[in-house]
N, C-alpha and C positions, 0 to 999 in steps of 0.2 A: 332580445336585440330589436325585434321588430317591436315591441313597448315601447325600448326606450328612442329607437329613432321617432317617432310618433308623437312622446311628449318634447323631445326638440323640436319637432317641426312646428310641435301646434306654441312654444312658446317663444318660437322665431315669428310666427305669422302676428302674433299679438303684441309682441314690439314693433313689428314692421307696419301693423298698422296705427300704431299711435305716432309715426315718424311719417309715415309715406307720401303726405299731401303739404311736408315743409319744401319752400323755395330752393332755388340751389345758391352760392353763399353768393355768386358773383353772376350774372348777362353773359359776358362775355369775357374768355370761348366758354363753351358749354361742350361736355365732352357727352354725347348720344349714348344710347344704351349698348350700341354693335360697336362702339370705339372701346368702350370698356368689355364687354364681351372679347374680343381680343386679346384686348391689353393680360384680362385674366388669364386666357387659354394659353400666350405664351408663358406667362409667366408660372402658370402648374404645369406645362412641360418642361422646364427649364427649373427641375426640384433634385432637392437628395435627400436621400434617406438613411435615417440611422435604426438597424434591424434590432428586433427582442425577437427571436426564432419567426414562428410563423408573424406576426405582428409585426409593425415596423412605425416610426415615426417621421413625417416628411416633411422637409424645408424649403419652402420656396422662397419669389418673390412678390408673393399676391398682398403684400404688404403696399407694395409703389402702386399700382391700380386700384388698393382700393383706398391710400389717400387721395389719388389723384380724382378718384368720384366724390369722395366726400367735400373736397373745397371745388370740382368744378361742375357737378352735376347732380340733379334732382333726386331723391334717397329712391325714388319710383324706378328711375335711369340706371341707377347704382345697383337695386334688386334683382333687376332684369339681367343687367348686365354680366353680373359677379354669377349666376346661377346657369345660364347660358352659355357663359367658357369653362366654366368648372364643369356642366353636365359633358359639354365637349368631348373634355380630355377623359373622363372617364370611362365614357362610351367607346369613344376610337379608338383609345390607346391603352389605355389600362384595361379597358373590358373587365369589370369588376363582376365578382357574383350581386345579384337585385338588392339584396343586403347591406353588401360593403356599399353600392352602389348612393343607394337611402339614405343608410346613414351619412356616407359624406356630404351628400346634399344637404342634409336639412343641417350636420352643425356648420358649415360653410355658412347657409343664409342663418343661422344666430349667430353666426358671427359678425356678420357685417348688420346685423338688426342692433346689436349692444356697440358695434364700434359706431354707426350712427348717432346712436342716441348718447354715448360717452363725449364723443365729437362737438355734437353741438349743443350739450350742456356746457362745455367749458370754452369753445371759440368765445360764444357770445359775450366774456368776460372782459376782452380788450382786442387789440387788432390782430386780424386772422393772418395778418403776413408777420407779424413781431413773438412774441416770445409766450402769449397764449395761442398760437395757431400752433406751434411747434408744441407746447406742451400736449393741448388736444389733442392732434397727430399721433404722438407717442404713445399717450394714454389709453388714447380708442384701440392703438393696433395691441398694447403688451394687454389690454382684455379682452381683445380677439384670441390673441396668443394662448392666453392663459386659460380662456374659456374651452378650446379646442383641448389641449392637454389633457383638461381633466374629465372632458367627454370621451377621446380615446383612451387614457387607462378604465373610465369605466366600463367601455365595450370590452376591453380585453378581458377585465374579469367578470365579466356575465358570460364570456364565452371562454371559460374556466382556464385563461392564461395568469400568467403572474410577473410585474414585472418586478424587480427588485427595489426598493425604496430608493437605493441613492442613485438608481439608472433615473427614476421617474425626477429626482431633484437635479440628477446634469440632463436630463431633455429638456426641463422648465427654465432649467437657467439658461442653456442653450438657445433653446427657443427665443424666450425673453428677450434677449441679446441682440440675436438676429434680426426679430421682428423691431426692434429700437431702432439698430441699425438701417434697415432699408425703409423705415417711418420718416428717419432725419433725412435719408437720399431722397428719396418723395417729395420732402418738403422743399428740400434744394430746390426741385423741379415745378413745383409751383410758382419759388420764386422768380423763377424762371420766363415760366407760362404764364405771370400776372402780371409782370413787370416788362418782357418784351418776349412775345409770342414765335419770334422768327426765331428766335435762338435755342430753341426749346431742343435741337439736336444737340443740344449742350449736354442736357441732363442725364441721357442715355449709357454714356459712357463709365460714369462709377458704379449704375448698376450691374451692367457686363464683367465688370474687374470681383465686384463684389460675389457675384456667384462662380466665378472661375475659383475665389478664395475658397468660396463655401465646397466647393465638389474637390477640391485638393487636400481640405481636411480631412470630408468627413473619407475619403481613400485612404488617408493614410490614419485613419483611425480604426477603418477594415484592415488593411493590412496588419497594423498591429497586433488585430483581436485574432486575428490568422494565426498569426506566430506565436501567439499565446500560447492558444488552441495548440498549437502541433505542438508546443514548448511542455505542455501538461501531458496532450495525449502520448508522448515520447515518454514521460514521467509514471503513466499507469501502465503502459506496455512492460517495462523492464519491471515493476514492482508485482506484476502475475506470473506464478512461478511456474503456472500449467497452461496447454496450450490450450482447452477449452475457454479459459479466463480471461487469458490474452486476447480471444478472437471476438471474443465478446465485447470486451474495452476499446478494442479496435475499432467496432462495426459503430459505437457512441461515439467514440470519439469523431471517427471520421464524419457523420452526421452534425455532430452539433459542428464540429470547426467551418464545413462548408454548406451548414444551415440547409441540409435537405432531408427528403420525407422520409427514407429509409436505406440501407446499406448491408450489400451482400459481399461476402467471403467465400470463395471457390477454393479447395483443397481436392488435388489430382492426388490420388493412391501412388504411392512409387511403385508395387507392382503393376494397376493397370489401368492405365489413363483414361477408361472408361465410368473406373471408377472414383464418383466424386461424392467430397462431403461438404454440406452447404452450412454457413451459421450466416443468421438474419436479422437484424436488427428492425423494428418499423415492417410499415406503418401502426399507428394506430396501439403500441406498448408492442408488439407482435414479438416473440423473440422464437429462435433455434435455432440451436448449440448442435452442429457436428453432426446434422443430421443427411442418411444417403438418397442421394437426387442422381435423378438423369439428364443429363444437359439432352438442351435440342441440338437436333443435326447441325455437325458441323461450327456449333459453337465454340465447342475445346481446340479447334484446329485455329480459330478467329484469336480467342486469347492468347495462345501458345504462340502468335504470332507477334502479337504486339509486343514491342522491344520496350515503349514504354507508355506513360501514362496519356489518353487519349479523349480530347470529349465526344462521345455518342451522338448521332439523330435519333430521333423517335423511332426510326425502324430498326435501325442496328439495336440500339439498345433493347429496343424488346424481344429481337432475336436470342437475346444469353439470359431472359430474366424466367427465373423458374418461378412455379407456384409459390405461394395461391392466389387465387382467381380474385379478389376480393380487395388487390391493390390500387385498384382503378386506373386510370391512363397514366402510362408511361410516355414522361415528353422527352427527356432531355437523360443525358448517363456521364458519368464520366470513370473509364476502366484505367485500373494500374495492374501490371504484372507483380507476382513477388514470387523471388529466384532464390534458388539454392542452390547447392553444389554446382554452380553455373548452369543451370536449367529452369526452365518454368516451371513453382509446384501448383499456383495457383494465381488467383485475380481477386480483387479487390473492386466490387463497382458500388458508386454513389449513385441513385437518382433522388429527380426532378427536385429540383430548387424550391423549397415552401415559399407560401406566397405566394402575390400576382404580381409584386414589383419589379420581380427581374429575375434573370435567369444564370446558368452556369459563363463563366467567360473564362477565355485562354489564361488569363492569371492563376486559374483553380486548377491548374495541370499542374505545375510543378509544385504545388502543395502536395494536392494525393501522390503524386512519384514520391514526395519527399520519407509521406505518412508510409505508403508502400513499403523502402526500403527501411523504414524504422520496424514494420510488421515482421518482415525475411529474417531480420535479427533478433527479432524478439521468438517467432517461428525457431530459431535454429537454440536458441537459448533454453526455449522451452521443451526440446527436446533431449538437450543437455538433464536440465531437471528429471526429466521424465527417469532418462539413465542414473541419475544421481538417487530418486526416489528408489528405482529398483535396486541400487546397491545400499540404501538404508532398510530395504523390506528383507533383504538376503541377511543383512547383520541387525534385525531383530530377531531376525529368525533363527542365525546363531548364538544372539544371546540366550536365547530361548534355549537351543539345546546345552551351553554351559549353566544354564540357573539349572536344569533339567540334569546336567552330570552331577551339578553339587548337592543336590538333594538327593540324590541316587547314591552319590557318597556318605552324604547324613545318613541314609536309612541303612544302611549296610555297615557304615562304621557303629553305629547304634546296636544293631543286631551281632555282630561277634565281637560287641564288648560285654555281652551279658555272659555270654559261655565260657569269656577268656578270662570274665575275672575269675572264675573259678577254677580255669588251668593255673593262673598264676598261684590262688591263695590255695591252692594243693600243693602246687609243686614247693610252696615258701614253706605251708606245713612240715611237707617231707623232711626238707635243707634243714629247718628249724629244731625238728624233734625223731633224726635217724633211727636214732635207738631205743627210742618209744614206740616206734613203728617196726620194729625187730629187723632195720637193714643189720643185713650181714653178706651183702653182697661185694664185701670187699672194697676198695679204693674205686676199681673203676664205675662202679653202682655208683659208690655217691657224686662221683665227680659228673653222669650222666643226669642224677638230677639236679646237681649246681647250675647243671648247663642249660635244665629246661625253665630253673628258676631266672637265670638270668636272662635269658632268651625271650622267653614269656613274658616278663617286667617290659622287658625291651620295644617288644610286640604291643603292649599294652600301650604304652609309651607312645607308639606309632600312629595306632587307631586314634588315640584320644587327638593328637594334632589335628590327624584328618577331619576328625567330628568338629573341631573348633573350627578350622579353616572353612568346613563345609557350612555350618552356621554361620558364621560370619560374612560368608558371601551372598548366603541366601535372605540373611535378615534377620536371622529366628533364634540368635546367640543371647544369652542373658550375662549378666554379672549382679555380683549381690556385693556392695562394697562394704565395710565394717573397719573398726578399727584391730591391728593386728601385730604381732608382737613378732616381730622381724626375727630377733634372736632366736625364738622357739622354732619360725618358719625353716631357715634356713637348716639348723639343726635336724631338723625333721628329711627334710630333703638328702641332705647330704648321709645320714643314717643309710636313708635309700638306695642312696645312689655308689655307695664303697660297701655295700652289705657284702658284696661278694668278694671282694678284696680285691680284685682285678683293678678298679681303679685307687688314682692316689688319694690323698684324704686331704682335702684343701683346708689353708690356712684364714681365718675370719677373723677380720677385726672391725669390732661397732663401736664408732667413735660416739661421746656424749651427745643427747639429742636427738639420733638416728635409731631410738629401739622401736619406735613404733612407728605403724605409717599406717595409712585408709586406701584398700583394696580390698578385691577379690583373695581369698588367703589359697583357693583351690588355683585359681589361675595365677596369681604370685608365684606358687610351688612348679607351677605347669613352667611358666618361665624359667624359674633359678636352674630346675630338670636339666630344662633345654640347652641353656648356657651351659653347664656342668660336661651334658656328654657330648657337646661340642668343643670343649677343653679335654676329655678324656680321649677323644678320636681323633684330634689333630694337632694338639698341644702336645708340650714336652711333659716331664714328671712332677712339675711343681704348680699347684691352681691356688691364686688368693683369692680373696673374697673380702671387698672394704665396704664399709657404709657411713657415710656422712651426711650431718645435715645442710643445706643451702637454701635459706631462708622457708618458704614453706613447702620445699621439696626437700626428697633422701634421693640421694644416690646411691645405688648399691653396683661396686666395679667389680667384674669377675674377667682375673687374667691369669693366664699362665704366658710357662715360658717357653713356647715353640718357637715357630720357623715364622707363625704368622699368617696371612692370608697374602694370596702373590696381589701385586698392584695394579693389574689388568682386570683380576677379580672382584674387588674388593667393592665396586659399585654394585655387583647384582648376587651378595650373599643373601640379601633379603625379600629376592625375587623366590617366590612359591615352586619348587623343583626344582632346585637348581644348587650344585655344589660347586666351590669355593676352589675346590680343587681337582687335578686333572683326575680323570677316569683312572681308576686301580693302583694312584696312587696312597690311597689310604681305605679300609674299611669301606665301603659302602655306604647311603643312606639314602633318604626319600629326598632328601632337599627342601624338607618344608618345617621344621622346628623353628628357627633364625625367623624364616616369614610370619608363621603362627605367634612366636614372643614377640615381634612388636607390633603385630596386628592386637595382641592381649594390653600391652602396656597403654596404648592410643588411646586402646578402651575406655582405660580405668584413667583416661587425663596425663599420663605421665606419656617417657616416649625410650625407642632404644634405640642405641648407636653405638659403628662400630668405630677404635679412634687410630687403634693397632700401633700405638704406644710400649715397645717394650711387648715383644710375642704377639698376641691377641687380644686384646683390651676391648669388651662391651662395657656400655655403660648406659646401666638400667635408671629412668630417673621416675620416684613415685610420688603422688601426696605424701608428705609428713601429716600424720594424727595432731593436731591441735588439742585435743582435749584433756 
């Protein structure tokens, strides 16, 4: 920075002196170097400014003084003058750091070094009061304007700011505008002060109207950026789910919306108000999240008071501002409460205003009140969360223990299917070959091992559901599809399933088209099983069995002629544990066959349903075999 103020200066001194020993355009009046010095000083105190965080850009109206030097005093007169009220306003009132200070110095005088010499290259083309004085005028000041522009964005990015490309194209156009603007009033007043001198209180008056304009924009063009700002910062409070994230977005937001150095978050413990947790945003990148601090004496009693949003002095404020050391002066604060259950939990403070241009003002209270109470809510929301995440950590952690039962039922239904097939295929040996095995135990002997054959079957029956149902929830279920000869299937099964005569022997009819289909043949069987001794245990004495084709699906109907399933039930037969029918009014059962078959059929692309047409009517639907 100090480079580049340095080559401004040095290439303002060397315009100014190829300019400095020209005439002034007119004798008489001749405006002095301390009439212009004025002229300037009001007119850089009477500026506004349109802010980029720390950096800002300022609009005056040093445009009317320094036309008014160029048509009526010597460029010597003009130098003097124009550096003398701008060093002025610097020093007194804005009190700049030596820097900021520099550099506005030296691009001010190249400013006025190139609007000289833009000036009076083109007056001297026709008359200075006609339509080359006004053009001149203009020209000199939009490359004053424009020269200035692109000296501050280059300061800003040598002092690693950044301003946005279309900010920098509405400041230039801005600028531009303005500076035309009060070049043309200027010139009014020339004609003024060249044509009759007395009346020159003439000319006063549109520059007054004109910057009452310019300060009532550029306000409601803050104001706007305000409500943006809370309009957004409102928009990331509610989109953080947790209240670390939330406090955090908080502490940015409220920074950038009222453009100050750093912003802290106080959180009171709801057990003990002594205990507090701090999150910090600034200076300097600084951050901490929810970190435990000790307020100073008597702070928490200062906050817990304030009903609402407050602006600070330098003392007050530094009395509630915790470490660390390394902030540097604390000038200015401004604290909001934020309340919950109708109490204070905590404060919300902003300090000191970036910049030298200017400081917090009563308009920035009921903004942060505003940001405040959007915090309380987003605060009580994110404790909702908080509760909401623990009710999803408790039901992973039940699912955990239901994937943990069904694998426990895998391993276990796995384990006494190995030793039960062998209870079955003894007990079927026995049933099968009595009297090759020398019974002679009479009627009641054989009818004991009927009993353990069917039982056993039964048993087997059971286990294998639960294996499937237990695989299939936990993931680890296979199927091996093929094509399958339905007739043989079914035959097969049903052999099984009336071996012991107890049940009836259902009636089959496969209609043309429907003899083969692409399945699983082992889980096909598992199915038809299931439907069968769900017709033997709740049906009446008569079970068919139909199969049709329906384009590239079969359907296979298995109905008998019972009572039916009741119509209160009939929605949750296919819920896993659960019978159809009241307690002890039929036989017994686990309740998961119905669920297991069309958990099977889904599998393999078909699906079951019940339609309860006439008794009990499922109706299984499967790929048909194509080939």
């Amino acid at each position: 920075m100090w480079g580049l103020t340095a080559l401004i200066a040095v290439c303002a001194a060397a315009i100014w002196y190829s300019v400095i020993d020209l005439p002034a355009l007119r004798n008489s009046p001749q405006l002095s170097w301390w009439g212009l010095a004025i002229g300037f000083y009001v007119a850089e105190l009477a500026v506004v400014h349109l802010r980029f965080r720390k950096d800002a850009h300022s609009f005056s109206m040093s445009e009317i003084p320094l036309v008014l030097g160029l048509f009526f005093a010597t460029p010597a007169h003009l130098a003097i003058g124009q550096m003398v009220g701008i060093a002025a306003v610097y020093a007194l009132h804005r009190r700049l750091p030596p820097i900021k200070f520099a550099f506005n110095i030296a691009q001010f005088g190249l400013q006025g070094a190139l609007a000289v010499t833009v000036f009076r290259g083109m007056v001297a083309l026709g008359d200075p009061l006609g339509l080359a004085g006004w053009i001149a005028a203009v020209a000199a000041s939009l490359v004053a304007t424009i020269a200035a522009d692109l000296l501050i964005n280059a300061a800003i990015r040598l002092t690693g700011g950044q301003v946005p490309r279309e900010n920098v194209i509405q400041v230039l156009a801005l600028s531009s505008l303005a500076g035309s603007m009060n070049a043309s009033l200027a010139v009014s007043g020339v004609v003024i002060l060249w044509a009759a001198p007395s009346a020159s209180w003439l000319a006063l008056m549109p520059p007054v109207i004109l910057f009452l304009a310019y300060r009532a924009y550029v306000s409601q063009r803050h104001e706007r950026a305000k409500l943006e700002s809370l309009y957004e910062a409102t928009r990331s409070l509610h989109r953080s789910p947790q209240i670390e994230a939330a406090l955090v977005t908080a502490c940015r937001d409220a920074t950038r919306m009222l453009e100050a150095e750093y912003t802290e978050i106080l959180l009171f413990s709801e057990r003990n108000r002594l205990e507090t947790y701090w999150t910090a945003v600034g200076p300097n990148d600084r951050l901490n999240v929810m970190q435990p601090a000790d307020l100073p004496p008597g702070a928490w009693e200062r906050l817990a008071e304030v009903g609402q949003a407050t602006l600070l002095n330098e003392s007050d404020a530094s009395a509630i501002s915790l470490p660390p050391s390394d902030r540097g002066r604390i000038k200015e604060a401004l604290v909001a409460p934020l309340t919950g259950t109708g109490r204070v939990v905590g404060a919300i403070i902003v300090f000191n205003r970036v910049g030298d241009i200017s400081s917090f003002v009563s308009e920035d209270v009921p903004l942060l009140d505003t940001l405040a109470n959007q915090i309380s809510v987003s605060l009580e929301n994110c404790r909702l969360e908080d509760s909401l995440s623990q009710l999803t950590a408790l039901k992973e952690r039940l699912e955990d223990v239901i994937r943990s039962k069904d694998q426990f039922v895998a391993s276990v239904s796995h384990e006494l299917r190995t030793p039960l097939t062998a209870v079955v295929g003894l007990s079927h040996e026995l049933h099968d070959n009595w009297s090759l095995y020398g019974g002679d135990g009479g009627n009641e002997a054989r009818e004991i091992v009927d009993l353990i054959a069917s039982q056993s079957s039964e048993l087997s029956d059971i286990i294998e559901d639960l294996l499937v149902a237990a695989r299939a929830d936990i993931g680890t279920l296979t199927l091996q599809a093929r094509r399958v000869d339905l007739r043989a299937e079914l035959e097969a099964v049903i052999a099984g399933h009336c071996a012991s005569g107890s049940h009836p022997v259902p009636t089959v009819e496969i209609e043309p088209g429907a003899e083969f289909i692409w399945s699983d043949p082992l889980r096909f069987r598992q199915i038809i099983r299931n439907l069968l001794s769900n017709a033997a245990r709740y049906g009446g004495d008569h079970v068919f069995v139909q199969a049709f084709r329906d384009g590239s699906r079969v359907t296979v109907v298995v109905q008998d002629d019972g009572p039916g399933v009741p119509q209160d039930r009939a929605s949750m037969i296919f819920e896993p544990y659960t019978s159809a029918h009241a307690p002890g009014s039929q036989p017994g059962s686990v309740g998961l066959g119905l669920a297991v078959s069309r958990t099977l059929a889904r599998l393999m692309s078909g699906d079951l349903v019940y339609t309860g047409n006439g008794g009990t009517t499922f109706e299984l639907t499967i790929p048909a075999d194509n080939t």
